[in-house]
C-alpha positions in Angstrom: 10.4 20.3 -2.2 14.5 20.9 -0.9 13.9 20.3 2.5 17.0 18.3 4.1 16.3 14.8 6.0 15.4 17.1 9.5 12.4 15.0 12.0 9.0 16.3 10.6 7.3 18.7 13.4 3.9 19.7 13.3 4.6 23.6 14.2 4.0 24.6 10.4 0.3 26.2 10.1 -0.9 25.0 7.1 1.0 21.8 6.9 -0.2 18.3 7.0 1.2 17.6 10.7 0.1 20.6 11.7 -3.8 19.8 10.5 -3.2 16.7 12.2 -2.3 18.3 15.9 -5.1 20.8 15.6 -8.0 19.6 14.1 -8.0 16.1 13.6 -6.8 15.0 17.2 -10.2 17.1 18.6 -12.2 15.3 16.0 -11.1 11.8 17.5 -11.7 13.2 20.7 -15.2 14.4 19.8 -15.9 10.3 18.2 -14.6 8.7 21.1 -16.8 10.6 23.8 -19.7 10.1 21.2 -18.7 6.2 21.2 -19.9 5.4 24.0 -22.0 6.4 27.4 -18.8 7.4 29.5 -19.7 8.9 32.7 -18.3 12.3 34.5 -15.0 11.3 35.1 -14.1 10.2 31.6 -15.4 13.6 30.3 -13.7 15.8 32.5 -10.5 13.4 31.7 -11.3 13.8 27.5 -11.9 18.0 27.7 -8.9 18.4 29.7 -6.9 16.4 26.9 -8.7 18.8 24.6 -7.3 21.6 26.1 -4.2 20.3 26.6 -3.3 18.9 22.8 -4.6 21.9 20.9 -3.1 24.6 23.5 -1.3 23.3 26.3 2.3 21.2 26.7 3.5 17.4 26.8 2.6 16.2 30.7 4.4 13.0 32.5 2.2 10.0 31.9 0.8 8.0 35.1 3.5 5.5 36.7 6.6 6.7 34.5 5.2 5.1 31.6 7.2 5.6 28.4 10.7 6.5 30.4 12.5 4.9 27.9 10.8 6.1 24.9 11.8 10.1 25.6 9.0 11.3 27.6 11.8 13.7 29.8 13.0 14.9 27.1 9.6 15.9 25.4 7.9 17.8 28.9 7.0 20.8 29.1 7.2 21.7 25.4 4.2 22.3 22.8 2.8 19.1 21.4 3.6 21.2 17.8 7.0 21.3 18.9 8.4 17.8 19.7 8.9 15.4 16.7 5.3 14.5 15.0 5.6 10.6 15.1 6.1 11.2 19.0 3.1 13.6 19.7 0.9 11.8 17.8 1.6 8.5 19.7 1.3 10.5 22.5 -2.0 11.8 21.9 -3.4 7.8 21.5 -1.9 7.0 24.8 -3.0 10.3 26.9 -6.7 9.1 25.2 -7.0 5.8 26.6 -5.8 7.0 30.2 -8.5 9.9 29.8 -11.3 6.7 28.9 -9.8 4.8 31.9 -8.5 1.9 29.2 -5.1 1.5 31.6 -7.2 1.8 34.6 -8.7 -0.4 37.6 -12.3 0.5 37.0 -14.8 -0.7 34.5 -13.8 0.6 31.3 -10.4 -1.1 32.1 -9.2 -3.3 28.4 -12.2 -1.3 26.7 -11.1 -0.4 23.1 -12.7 3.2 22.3 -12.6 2.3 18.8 -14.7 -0.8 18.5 -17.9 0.5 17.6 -16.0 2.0 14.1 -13.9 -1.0 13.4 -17.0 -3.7 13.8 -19.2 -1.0 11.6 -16.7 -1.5 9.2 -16.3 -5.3 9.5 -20.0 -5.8 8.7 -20.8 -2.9 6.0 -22.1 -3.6 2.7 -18.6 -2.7 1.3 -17.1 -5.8 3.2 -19.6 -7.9 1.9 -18.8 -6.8 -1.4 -15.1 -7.7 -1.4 -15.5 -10.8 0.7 -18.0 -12.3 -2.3 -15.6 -11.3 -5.0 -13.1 -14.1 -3.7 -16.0 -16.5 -5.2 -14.7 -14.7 -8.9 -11.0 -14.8 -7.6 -10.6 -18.6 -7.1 -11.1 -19.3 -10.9 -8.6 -17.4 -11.8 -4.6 -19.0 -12.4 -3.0 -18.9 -8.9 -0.3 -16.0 -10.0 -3.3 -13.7 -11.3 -4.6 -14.3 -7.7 -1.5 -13.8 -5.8 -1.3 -10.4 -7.7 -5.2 -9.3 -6.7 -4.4 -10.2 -2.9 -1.2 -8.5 -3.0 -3.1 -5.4 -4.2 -6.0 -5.8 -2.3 -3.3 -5.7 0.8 -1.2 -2.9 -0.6 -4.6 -0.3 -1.0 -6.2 -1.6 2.2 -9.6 -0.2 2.8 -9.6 0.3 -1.0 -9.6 -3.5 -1.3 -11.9 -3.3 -4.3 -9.3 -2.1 -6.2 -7.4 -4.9 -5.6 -9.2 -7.7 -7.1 -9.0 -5.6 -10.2 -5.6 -7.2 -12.0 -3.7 -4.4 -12.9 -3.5 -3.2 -16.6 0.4 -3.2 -16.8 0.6 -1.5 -20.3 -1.9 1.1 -18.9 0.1 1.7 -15.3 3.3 2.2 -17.5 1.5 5.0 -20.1 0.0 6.7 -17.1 2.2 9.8 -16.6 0.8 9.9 -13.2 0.7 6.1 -12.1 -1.6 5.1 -8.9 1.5 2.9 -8.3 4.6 5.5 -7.8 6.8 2.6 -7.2 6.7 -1.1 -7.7 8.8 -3.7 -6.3 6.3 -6.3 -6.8 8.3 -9.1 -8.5 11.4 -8.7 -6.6 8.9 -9.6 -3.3 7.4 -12.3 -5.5 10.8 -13.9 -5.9 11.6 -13.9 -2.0 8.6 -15.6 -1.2 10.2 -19.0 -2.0 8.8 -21.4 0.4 11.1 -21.1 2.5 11.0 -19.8 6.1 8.9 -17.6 8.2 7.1 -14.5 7.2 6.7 -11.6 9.8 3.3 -9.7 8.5 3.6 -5.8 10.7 0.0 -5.3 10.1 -1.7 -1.3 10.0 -5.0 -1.2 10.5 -8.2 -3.7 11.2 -11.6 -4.0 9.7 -11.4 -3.9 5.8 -7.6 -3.8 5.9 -6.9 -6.3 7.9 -8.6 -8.7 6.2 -7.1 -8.6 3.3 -3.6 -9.2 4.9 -5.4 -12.2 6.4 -6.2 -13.6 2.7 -2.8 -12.8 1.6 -1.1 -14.9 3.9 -3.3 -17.4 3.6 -3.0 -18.0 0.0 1.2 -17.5 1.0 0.5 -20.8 3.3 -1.9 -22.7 1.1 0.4 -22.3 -1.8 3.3 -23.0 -0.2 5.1 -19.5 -0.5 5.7 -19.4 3.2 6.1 -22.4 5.5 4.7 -20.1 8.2 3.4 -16.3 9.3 3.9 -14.3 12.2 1.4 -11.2 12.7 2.3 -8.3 14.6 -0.2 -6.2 15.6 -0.4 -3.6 18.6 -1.1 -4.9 22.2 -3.4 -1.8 22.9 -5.5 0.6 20.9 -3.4 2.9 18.8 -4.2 5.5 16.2 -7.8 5.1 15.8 -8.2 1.8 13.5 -4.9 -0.2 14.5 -5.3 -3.5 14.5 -5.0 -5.1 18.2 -5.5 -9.8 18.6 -9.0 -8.8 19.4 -9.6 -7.3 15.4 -7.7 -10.3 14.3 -9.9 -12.6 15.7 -13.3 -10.1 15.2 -12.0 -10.3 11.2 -11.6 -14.5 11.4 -14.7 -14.6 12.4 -16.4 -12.3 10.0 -14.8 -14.6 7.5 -15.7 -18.2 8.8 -19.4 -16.6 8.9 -19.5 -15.9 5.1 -20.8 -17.2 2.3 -18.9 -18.8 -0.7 -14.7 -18.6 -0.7 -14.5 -16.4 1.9 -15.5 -18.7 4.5 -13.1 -21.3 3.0 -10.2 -18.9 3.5 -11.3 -17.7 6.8 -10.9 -21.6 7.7 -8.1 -22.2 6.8 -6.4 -19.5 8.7 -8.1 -20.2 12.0 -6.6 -24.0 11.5 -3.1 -22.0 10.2 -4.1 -20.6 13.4 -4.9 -23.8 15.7 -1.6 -25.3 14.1 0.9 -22.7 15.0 1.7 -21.7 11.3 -0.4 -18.4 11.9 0.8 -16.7 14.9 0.4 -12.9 16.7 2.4 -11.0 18.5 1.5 -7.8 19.9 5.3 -6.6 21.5 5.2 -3.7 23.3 7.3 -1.5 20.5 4.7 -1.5 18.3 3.0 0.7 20.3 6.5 2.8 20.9 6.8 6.5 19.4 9.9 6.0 18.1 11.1 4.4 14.4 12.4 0.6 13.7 15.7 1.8 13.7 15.5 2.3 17.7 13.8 -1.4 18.3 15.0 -3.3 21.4 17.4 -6.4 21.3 14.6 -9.0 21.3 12.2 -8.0 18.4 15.5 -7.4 16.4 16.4 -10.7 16.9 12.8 -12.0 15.9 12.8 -9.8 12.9 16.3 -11.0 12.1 15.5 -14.7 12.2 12.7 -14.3 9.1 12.8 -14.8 5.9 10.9 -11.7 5.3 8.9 -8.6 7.0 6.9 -6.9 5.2 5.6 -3.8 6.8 1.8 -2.4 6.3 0.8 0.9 5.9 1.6 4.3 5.9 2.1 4.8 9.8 4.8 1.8 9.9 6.4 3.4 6.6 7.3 6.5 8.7 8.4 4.1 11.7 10.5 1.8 8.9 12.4 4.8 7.0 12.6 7.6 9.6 9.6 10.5 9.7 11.7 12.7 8.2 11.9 15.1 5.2 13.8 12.6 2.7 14.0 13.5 -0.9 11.9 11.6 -2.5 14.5 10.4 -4.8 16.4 8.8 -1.2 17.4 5.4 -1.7 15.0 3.1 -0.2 17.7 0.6 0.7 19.8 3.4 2.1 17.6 4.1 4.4 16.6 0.5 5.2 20.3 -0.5 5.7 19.6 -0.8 9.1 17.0 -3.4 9.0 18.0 -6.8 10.5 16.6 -8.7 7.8 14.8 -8.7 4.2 12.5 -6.0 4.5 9.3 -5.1 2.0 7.2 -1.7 2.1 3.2 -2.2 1.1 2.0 1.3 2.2 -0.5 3.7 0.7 0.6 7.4 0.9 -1.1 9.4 3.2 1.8 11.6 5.1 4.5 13.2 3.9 7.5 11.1 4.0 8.4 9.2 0.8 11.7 7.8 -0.4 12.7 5.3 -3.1 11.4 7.6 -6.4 12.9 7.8 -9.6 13.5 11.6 -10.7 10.7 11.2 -13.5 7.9 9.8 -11.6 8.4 12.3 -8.5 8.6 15.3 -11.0 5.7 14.1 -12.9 3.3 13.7 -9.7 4.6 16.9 -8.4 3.4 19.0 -11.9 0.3 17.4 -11.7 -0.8 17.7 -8.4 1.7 19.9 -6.2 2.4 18.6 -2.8 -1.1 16.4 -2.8 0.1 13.3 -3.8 2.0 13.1 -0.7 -1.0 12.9 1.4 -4.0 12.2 -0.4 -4.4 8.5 -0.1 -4.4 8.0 -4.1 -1.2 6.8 -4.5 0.6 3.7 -3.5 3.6 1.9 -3.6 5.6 -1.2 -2.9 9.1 -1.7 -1.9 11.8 -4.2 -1.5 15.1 -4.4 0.4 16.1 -7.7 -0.4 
């Protein structure tokens, strides 16, 4: 694809953004109103958003909200039109105020998304991967450290992840699951030392394995502490907010066999102030790292690491832009006021950081797909 490194739009019929905008948005609209027993006002407020995001133009939010994050500049024009990391924040913000979430009444604080994420949290699935820590713990702790870091990296796929990967097999694969792998340059930055910020993507399933990462960072003494950022308000369907942190620590502490052991000793990491969560405002802004304010740059700065989840906070960390594939990772990381690691599991299409071989070899196998399809992976380091 020679496309130059132009803001992705979603005004392309046809496109990924574009299916985004116009069918998946209503979709979410349709769940959320199915969610739960919202009364007159909350409907009218959700069909007048339909109408709005699949044929009408960016509105002023209540109280001047997002000011400072471009809403002037983005009025008045087609949600297709302004930059596709924007409208699609948007659209999560112009939901809750339709479900009255920043509002005085009842529903005020009342995460639309709850019934999905605790369906998720107690599925058979979850029980699956939560007993196959039992098998995990008898294995040699750098065969472990490699299933959680997998189990992180493929999220909601965490099965995969307690699978140790067949090295010899990944490297004859002329289309590899993994299209780039920084693994053991990440391995050799967690040293002990310092603090680890954790950016975390979504809850349920996926945030559970982050949780069982970092605690086998602490309990092996990788990390001296962690610091998880999640969102202070419901974002993009499945983000994870404190609330899903705590909903996952308890699902753990309640299971059988390992899994309760680990879910222990994060609520102590917890107790004892080596586990903390922050939920600053930014990562709930529509905007990319590059543009964060003065005070979570300086947090960021101060730790020995961040390693950023996901595919949404990929697009935030590099730009959600048409890169070449082929981009340097560290060029466009440069900014970045620390050591900064990628785990993120393609599903848009913004991608840098490929070798010439692996991006023509996914591209004559599969097209454009790859880009989007959620069967690829990768993991990168700016040291």
């Amino acid at each position: 694809m020679s496309r130059s490194a132009d803001v992705i739009l979603g005004n392309e019929p046809g496109s990924f953004p574009h299916g985004v905008l116009a069918e998946r948005h209503p979709a979410i609209i349709r769940q959320v109103r199915e969610s739960f027993p919202y009364g007159p006002t909350q409907h009218r407020a959700l069909d007048a958003l339909l109408e709005s995001c699949t044929k009408g133009v960016i509105e002023p939010l209540p109280g001047g909200a997002w000011g400072e994050w471009g809403i002037d500049a983005c009025a008045g024009r087609s949600w297709f039109d302004v930059p596709w990391l924007w409208s699609e924040s948007y659209f999560y913000r112009r939901l809750l105020d339709a479900v009255g979430y920043f509002g005085d009444g009842p529903w005020r604080g009342i995460d639309p998304f709850r019934p999905s994420k605790l369906a998720e949290l107690d599925s058979r699935e979850t029980d699956e991967e939560l007993a196959a820590l039992d098998g995990l713990a008898a294995l040699p702790v750098e065969e472990q450290w490699t299933a959680l870091l997998h189990g992180s990296l493929w999220g909601n796929r965490a099965d995969l992840g307690f699978r140790l990967s067949d090295q010899a097999a990944e490297g004859r694969d002329a289309v590899p699951d993994l299209v780039a792998d920084d693994s053991d340059r990440l391995r050799t930055l967690l040293d002990g030392a310092g603090t680890l910020c954790l950016i975390a993507d979504n809850a349920g399933r996926e945030l559970i394995p982050d949780l069982l990462l970092v605690a086998h960072l602490l309990e092996h003494g990788r990390i001296e502490r962690a610091v998880l950022h999640v969102k202070p308000h419901p974002y993009y369907v499945s983000d994870a907010t404190t609330a899903d942190v705590v909903d996952a620590l308890r699902r753990l502490v309640r299971a059988p066999g390992e899994a309760a052991a680990y879910g222990r000793r994060l609520w102590d990491a917890m107790t004892d102030g080596r586990l903390d969560v922050r939920a600053h405002p930014f990562s709930c802004a529509p905007l990319p790292y590059a543009d964060m304010p003065a005070d979570l740059r300086a947090e960021i700065g101060a730790a020995s690491l961040t390693v950023l989840k996901g595919d949404l906070n990929y697009r935030r960390l590099v730009g959600d832009r048409w890169w070449a594939p082929t981009t340097p990772f560290a060029d466009v990381t440069a900014y970045f006021p620390g050591p900064v690691a990628a785990l993120r599991t393609l599903k848009s299409d913004v991608v840098t950081g490929l070798d010439g071989r692996t991006e023509t070899a996914l591209t004559e196998a599969e097209g454009q797909r790859w880009r989007t399809s959620g069967t690829h992976a990768l993991i990168q380091v700016r040291p």
